[in-house]
C-alpha positions in Angstrom: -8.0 -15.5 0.6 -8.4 -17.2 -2.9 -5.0 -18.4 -4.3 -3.9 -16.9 -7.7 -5.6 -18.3 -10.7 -2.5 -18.2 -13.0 0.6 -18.7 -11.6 4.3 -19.7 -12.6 6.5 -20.9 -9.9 9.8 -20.3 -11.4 13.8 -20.9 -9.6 16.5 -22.9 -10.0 16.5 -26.8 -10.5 15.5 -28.6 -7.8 14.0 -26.1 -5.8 11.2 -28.2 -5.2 8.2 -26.2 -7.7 6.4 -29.2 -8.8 6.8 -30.6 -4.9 4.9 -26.7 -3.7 2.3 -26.9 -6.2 1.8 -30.9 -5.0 1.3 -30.0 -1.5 -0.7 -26.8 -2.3 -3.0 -28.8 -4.6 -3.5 -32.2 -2.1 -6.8 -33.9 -2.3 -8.0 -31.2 -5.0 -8.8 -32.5 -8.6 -5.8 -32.1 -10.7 -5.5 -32.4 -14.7 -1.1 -32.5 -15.1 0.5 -32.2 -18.1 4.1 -31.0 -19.3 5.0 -29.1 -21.9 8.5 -29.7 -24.4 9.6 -28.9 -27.9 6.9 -30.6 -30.1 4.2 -29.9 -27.9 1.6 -27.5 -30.1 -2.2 -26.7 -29.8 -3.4 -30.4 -30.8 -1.1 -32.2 -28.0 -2.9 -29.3 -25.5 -6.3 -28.8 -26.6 -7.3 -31.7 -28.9 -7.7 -32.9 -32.1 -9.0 -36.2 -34.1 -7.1 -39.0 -33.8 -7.8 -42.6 -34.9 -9.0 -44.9 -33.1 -10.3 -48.5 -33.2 -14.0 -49.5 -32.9 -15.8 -52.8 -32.7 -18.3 -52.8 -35.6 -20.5 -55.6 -37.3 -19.3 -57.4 -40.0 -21.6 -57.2 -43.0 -22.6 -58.3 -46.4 -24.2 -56.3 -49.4 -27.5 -58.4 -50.9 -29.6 -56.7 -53.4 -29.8 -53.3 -52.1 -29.4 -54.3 -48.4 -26.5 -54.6 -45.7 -27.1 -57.5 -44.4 -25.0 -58.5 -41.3 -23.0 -61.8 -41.5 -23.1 -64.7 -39.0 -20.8 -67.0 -37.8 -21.2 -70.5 -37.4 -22.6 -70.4 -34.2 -25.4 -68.3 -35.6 -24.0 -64.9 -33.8 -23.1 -61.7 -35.5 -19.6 -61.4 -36.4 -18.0 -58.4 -35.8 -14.4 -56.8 -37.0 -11.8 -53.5 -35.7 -12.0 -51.0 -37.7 -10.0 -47.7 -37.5 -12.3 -44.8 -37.1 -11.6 -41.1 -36.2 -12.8 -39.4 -33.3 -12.1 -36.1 -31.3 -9.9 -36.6 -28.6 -9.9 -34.0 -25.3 -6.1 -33.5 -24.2 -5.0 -31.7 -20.8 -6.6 -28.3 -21.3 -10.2 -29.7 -22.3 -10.3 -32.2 -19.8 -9.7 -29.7 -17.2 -12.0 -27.3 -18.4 -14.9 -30.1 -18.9 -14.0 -30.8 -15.4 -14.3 -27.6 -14.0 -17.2 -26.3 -15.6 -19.1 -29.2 -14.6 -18.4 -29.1 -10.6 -20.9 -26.1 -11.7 -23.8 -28.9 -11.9 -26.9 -28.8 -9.8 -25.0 -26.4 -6.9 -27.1 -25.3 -4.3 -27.9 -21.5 -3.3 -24.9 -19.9 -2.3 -22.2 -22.9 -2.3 -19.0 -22.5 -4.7 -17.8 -24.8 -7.5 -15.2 -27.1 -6.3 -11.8 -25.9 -7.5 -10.1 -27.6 -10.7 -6.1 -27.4 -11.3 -4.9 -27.5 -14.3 -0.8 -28.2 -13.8 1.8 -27.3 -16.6 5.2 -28.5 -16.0 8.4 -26.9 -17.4 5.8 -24.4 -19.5 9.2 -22.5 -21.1 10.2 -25.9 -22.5 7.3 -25.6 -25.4 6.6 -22.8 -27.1 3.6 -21.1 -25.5 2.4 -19.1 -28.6 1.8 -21.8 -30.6 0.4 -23.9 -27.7 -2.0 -21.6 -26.4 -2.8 -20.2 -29.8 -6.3 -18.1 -29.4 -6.8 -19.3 -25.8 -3.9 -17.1 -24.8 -7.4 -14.2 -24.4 -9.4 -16.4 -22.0 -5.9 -15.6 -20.0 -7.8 -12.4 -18.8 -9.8 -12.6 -16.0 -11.9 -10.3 -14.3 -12.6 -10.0 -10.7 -14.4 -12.9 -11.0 -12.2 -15.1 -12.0 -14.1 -15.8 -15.4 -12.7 -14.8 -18.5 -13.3 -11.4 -19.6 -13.4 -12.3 -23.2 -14.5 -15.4 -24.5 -13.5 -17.0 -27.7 -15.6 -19.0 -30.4 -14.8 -22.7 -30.1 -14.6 -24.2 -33.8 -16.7 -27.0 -35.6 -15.2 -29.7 -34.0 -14.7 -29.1 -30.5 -18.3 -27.3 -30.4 -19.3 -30.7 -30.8 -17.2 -32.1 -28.4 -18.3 -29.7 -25.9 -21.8 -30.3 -26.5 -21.5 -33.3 -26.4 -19.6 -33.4 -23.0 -22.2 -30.8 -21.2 -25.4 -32.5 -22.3 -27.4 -32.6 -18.9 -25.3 -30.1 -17.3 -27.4 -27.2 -15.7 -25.9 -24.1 -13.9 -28.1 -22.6 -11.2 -25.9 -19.5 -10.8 -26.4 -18.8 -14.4 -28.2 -15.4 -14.2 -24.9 -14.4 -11.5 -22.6 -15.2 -14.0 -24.7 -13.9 -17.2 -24.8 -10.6 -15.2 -20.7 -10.4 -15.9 -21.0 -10.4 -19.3 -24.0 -7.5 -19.8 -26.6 -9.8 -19.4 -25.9 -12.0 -22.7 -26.9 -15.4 -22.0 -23.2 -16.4 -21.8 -23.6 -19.9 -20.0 -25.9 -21.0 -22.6 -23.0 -20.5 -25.0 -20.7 -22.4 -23.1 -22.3 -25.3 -22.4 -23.6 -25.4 -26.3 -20.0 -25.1 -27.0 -20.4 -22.1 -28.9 -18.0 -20.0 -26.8 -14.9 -21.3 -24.6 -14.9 -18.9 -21.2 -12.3 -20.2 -18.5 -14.6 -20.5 -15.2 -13.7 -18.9 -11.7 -12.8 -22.5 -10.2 -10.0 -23.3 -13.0 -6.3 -22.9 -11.6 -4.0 -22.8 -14.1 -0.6 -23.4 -12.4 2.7 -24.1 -13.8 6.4 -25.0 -13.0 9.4 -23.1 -14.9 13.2 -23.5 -14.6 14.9 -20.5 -14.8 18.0 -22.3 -15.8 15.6 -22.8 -19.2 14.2 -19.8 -19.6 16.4 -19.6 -23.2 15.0 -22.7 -24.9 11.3 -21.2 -25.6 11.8 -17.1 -24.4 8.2 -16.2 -22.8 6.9 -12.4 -24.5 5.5 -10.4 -21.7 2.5 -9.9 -23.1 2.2 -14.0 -22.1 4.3 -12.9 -19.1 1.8 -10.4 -17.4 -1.5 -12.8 -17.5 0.4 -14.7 -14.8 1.0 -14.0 -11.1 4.8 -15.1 -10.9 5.8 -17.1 -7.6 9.1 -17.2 -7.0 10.5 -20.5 -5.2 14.3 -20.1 -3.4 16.9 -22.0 -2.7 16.3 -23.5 1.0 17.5 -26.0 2.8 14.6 -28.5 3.3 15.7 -30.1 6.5 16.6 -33.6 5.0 20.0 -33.6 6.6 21.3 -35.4 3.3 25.2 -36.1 3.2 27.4 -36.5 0.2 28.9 -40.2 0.9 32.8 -40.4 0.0 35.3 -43.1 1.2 33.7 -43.5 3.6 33.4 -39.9 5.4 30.1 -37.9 5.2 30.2 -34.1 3.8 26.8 -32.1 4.3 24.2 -31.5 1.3 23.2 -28.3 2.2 26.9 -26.9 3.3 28.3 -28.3 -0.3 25.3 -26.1 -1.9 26.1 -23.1 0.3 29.2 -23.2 -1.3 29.1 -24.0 -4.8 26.3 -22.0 -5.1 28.4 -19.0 -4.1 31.0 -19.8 -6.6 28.5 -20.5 -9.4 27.2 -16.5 -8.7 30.5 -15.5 -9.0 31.0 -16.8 -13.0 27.7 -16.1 -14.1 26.6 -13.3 -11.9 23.2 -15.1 -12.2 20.4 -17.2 -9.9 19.6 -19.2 -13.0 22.6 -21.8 -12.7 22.3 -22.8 -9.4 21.4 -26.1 -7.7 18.3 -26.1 -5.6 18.4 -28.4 -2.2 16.5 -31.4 -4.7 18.8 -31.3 -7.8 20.2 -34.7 -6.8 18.2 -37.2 -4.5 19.1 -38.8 -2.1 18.9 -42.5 -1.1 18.4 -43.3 2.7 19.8 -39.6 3.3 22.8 -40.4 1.3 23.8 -39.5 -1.8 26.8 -41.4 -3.5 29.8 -40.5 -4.8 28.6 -42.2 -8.3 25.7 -40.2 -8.2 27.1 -36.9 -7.2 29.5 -37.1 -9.9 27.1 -38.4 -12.4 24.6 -35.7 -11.6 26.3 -32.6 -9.8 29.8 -32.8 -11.2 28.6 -33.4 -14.7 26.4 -30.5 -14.3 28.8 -28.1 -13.4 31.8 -29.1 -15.5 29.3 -29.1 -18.5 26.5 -26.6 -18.2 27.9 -23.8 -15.7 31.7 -23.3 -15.7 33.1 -24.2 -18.8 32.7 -20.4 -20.0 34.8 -19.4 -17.1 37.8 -22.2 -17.8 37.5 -23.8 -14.6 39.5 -20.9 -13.1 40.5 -20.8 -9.0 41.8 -23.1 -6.1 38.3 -25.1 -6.3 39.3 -26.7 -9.2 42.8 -27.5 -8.7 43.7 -31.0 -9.1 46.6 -31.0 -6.1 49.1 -31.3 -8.6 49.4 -28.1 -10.2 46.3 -29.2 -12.4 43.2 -28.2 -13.3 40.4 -30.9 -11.8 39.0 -31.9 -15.7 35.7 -34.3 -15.8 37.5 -37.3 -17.1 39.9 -37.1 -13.2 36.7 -37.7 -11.7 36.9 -41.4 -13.4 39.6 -44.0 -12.9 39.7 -47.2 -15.4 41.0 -50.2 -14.0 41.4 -53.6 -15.9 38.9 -52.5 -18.3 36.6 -51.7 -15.5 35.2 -47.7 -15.2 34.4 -46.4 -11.7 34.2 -42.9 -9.5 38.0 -41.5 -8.4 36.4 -40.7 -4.7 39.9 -39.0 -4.1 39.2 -36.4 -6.7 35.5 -36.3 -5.3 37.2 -35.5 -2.1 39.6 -33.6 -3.1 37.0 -31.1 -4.8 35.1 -31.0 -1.4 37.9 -30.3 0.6 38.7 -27.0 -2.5 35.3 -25.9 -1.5 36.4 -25.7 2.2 34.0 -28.5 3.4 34.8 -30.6 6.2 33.5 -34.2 7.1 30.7 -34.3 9.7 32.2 -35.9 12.7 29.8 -37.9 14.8 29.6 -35.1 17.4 28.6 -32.8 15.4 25.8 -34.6 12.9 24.4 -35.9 16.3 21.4 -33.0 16.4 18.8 -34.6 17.3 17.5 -34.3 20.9 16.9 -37.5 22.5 15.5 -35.9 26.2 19.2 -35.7 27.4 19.8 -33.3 30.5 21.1 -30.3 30.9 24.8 -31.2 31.3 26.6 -30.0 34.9 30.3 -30.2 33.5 31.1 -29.2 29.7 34.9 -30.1 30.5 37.7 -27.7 29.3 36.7 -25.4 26.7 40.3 -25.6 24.9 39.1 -29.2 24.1 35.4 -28.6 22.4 35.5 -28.6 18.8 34.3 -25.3 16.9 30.3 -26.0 16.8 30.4 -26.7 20.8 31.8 -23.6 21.6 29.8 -21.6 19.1 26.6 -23.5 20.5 27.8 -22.3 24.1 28.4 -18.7 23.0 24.4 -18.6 21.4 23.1 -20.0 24.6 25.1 -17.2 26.4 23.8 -15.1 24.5 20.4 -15.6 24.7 20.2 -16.1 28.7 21.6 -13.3 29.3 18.9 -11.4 26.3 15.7 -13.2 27.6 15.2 -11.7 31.3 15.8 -8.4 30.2 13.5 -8.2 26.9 10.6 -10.5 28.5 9.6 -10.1 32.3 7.6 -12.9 31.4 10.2 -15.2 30.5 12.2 -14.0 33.9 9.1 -15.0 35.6 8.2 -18.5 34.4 12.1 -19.8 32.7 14.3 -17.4 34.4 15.5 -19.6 37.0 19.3 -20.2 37.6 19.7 -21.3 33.7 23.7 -22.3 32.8 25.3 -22.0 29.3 26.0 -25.3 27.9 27.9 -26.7 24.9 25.2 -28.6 24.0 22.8 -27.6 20.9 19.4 -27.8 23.3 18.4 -26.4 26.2 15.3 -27.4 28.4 12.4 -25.4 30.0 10.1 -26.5 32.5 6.6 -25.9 33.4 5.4 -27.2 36.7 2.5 -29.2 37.2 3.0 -30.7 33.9 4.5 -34.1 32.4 6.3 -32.2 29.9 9.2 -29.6 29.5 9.6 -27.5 26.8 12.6 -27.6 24.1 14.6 -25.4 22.1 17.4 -26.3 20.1 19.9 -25.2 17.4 20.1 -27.2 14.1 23.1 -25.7 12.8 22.9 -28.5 9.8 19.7 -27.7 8.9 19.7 -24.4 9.8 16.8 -24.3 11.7 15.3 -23.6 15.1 13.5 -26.7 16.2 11.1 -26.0 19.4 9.4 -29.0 20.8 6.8 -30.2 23.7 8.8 -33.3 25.0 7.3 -35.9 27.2 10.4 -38.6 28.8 7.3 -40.9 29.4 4.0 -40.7 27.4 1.5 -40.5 29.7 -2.5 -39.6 29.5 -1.2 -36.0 29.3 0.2 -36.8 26.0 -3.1 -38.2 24.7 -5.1 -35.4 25.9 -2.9 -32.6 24.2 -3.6 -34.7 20.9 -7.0 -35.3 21.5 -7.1 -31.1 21.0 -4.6 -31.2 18.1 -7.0 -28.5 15.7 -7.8 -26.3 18.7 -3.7 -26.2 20.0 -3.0 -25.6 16.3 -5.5 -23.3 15.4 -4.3 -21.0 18.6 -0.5 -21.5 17.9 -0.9 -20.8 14.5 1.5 -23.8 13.8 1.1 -26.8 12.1 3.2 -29.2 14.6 4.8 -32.9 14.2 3.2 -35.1 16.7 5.3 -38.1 17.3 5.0 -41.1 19.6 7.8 -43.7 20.1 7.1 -46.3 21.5 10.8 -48.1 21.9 11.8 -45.2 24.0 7.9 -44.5 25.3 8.5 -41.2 24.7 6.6 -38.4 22.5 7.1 -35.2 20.7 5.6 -32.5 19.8 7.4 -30.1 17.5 8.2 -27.4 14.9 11.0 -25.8 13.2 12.1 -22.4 12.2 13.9 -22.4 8.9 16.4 -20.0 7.0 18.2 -19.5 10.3 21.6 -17.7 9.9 23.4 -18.7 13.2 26.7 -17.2 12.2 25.1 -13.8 11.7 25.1 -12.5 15.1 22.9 -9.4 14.0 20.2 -11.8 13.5 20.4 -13.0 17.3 18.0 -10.9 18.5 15.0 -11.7 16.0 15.9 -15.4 16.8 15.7 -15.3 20.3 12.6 -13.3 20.1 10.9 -16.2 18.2 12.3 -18.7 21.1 11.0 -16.5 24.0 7.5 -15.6 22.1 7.4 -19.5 21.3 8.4 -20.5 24.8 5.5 -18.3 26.8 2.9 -19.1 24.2 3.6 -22.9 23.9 4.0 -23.0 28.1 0.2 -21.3 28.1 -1.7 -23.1 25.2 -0.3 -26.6 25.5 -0.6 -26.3 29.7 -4.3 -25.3 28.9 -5.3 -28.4 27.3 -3.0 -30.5 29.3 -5.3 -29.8 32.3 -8.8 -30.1 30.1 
């Protein structure tokens, strides 16, 4: 399926657009420029511009130019300013693309050209665009439906740019436009006529979507993709003195609250609004970034009204209690830091509980007294009750090959085996990151291992999963693995949609990985 031409990926900061458009467009040709208050055509398109050129020096004699040597008998030459017509973003890119167009064999396709556009509401897109704002329309394919006439200058240009260039597919693409020797046009510069292997993609901030307000007339030329909130699986934590608070729990929360006093999406902090350093973000930055953020941009309007703002002396938490000055010296009150946390409801991780990752521990025989497991053990224990006792009765085929005398644990994994292999299979609940992580685990990495990865595509291909394949060689162990994202473990209604994607994942990964383990 060919991705959208024109499309704005639009949601709140730090969503991670510009990061899905990189991934999207890896090793394909990109042209990236981004747009802001004084952008206008010039800055887009092109323009003249001076420039310096190495020229002869030379002399007038009679009626002659005579050029002037030095005294080692060698023309001398001298900068001079000159001016010359300079291809920004949007000519480079469509230079670019019409050329992949060059000397293309029957039947093959141009090779695709992106064009990116970050933060396209920060300019003003009318007076960018200007008359390309028609090559905007496309037809079914992909060309523009109705080309413009390119003035003097950039005629030349363009000329200049596609001497040599010859299309073979120019009687295909002439036959769009009524038979009228449109290519001939284009590469003569006479017309400009956006070619089926441009992309024109672009980031917005809906946060910005006041500076520059898009009409809709621009609005409908574009497919609009619409990027969420998520978490991303970084397992970041907010560093302050000295205890850990998790990223994506703190957004969870002040996310909610920012809803609630402006009843908008547009305010809210994506999962890569502040970065993190090592996994860690700092209680300088998080103030410096997050808190300054919301004291300034979001809640002032609402007066810094409820419990998450109180100071814990019958005060509102201002920006400046966020500071503490100290023999002349300025640095981050990580009380205050803490105490806004600890408003939003947010508790420290404790070691037990950040400790997700599955390190090919056993199932455990004695959980110990459940009046001592902290809150996470025993809702861990209740899901895996849940979904032994869901499996045999909604899969015969899981009764058959995991059913098994299986125990509830307190633990956040819990192991399958499949005989005759090296390897058991995994699933296991990242609360933190809200995901379902499945994995192929091998305690030792044996010649199994290297035969599974030596069929990487064709396991892929049939899982339909793009996996992590990791070898570690301190523990000379290896993993093979995926997650589910987006998981709502606290909405018990859900359950039953995520147990069906650990039993489908469990019977399928059992056959296709034990398939190649034997090849």
């Amino acid at each position: 399926m060919r991705p959208s031409l024109q499309q704005i990926f639009y949601g709140a900061p730090g969503t991670g657009k510009s990061h899905t458009i990189k991934e999207q467009t890896r090793g394909e040709d990109v042209v990236r420029t981004t747009f802001h208050p004084d952008s206008d055509y010039s800055t887009f398109v092109g323009a003249y511009k001076p420039t310096t050129k190495t020229v002869p020096v030379t002399t007038v004699i009679g009626t002659k130019a005579v050029p002037v040597e030095g005294a080692d008998g060698k023309p001398m030459t001298e900068d001079k300013i000159v001016y010359e017509f300079v291809s920004q973003a949007f000519l480079q890119a469509y230079i670019e693309a019409w050329q992949k167009f060059n000397q293309l064999g029957a039947g093959e396709e141009a090779k695709k050209e992106y064009l990116i556009i970050e933060e396209i509401n920060r300019g003003n897109c009318a007076q960018i665009f200007g008359d390309l704002f028609q090559l905007l329309d496309r037809g079914a394919h992909g060309f523009s439906e109705y080309p413009i006439k390119a003035d003097a200058d950039m005629q030349k240009q363009l000329h200049k740019a596609f001497a040599g260039v010859t299309i073979p597919q120019e009687d295909e693409i002439n036959k769009h436009f009524d038979e009228e020797d449109i290519v001939s046009q284009v590469l003569n510069g006479e017309v400009l006529l956006l070619p089926s292997n441009l992309y024109i993609w672009a980031t917005m901030n809906t946060s910005d979507q006041s500076l520059f307000p898009i009409d809709s007339a621009f609005k409908r030329r574009w497919d609009w993709n619409y990027v969420p909130i998520s978490d991303a699986g970084e397992r970041w934590a907010i560093d302050v003195n000295g205890a850990k608070y998790d990223w994506w729990q703190f957004l969870v929360a002040i996310n909610s609250r920012i809803y609630d006093a402006t009843y908008s999406e547009d305010k809210k902090l994506g999962y890569f609004f502040c970065k993190a350093e090592n996994g860690v973000i700092s209680a300088e930055k998080f103030v410096s970034k997050v808190v300054f953020y919301l004291w300034n941009d979001v809640f002032k309007d609402s007066e810094f009204e409820g419990e998450a703002f109180s100071d814990g002396d019958n005060g509102k938490l201002s920006f400046d209690k966020f500071y503490i000055t100290e023999a002349g010296k300025t640095e981050v009150n990580e009380e205050k830091v803490e105490r806004f946390l600890n408003n939003l409801e947010l508790k420290p991780v404790s070691e037990n509980d950040d400790d997700e990752e599955y390190k090919g521990q056993k199932e455990s025989t004695d959980d110990g007294e459940q009046s001592e497991w902290t809150e996470t053990e025993k809702k861990r224990y209740e899901y895996w009750d849940a979904f032994l006792k869901y499996a045999p009765k909604h899969s015969q085929d899981f009764a058959t090959y995991f059913g098994g005398i299986k125990k509830s644990t307190k633990s956040h994994w819990k192991n399958f085996f499949v005989t005759g292999t090296d390897f058991y299979l995994v699933a296991i609940q990242q609360r933190r990151r809200h995901a379902i992580e499945m994995q192929v685990y091998y305690d030792q990495t044996t010649d199994e291992y290297y035969r599974l990865f030596a069929h990487k595509d064709e396991i892929e291909k049939e899982m339909g999963v793009k996996y992590e394949w990791n070898e570690i060689p301190d523990k000379k162990s290896s993993i093979i693995s995926e997650e589910k994202h987006d998981v709502d473990f606290e909405n018990k209604e859900d359950w039953p949609v995520q147990f069906d994607f650990i039993i489908d994942r469990l019977l399928r990964m059992r056959a296709v990985f034990l398939k190649y383990a034997k090849k």
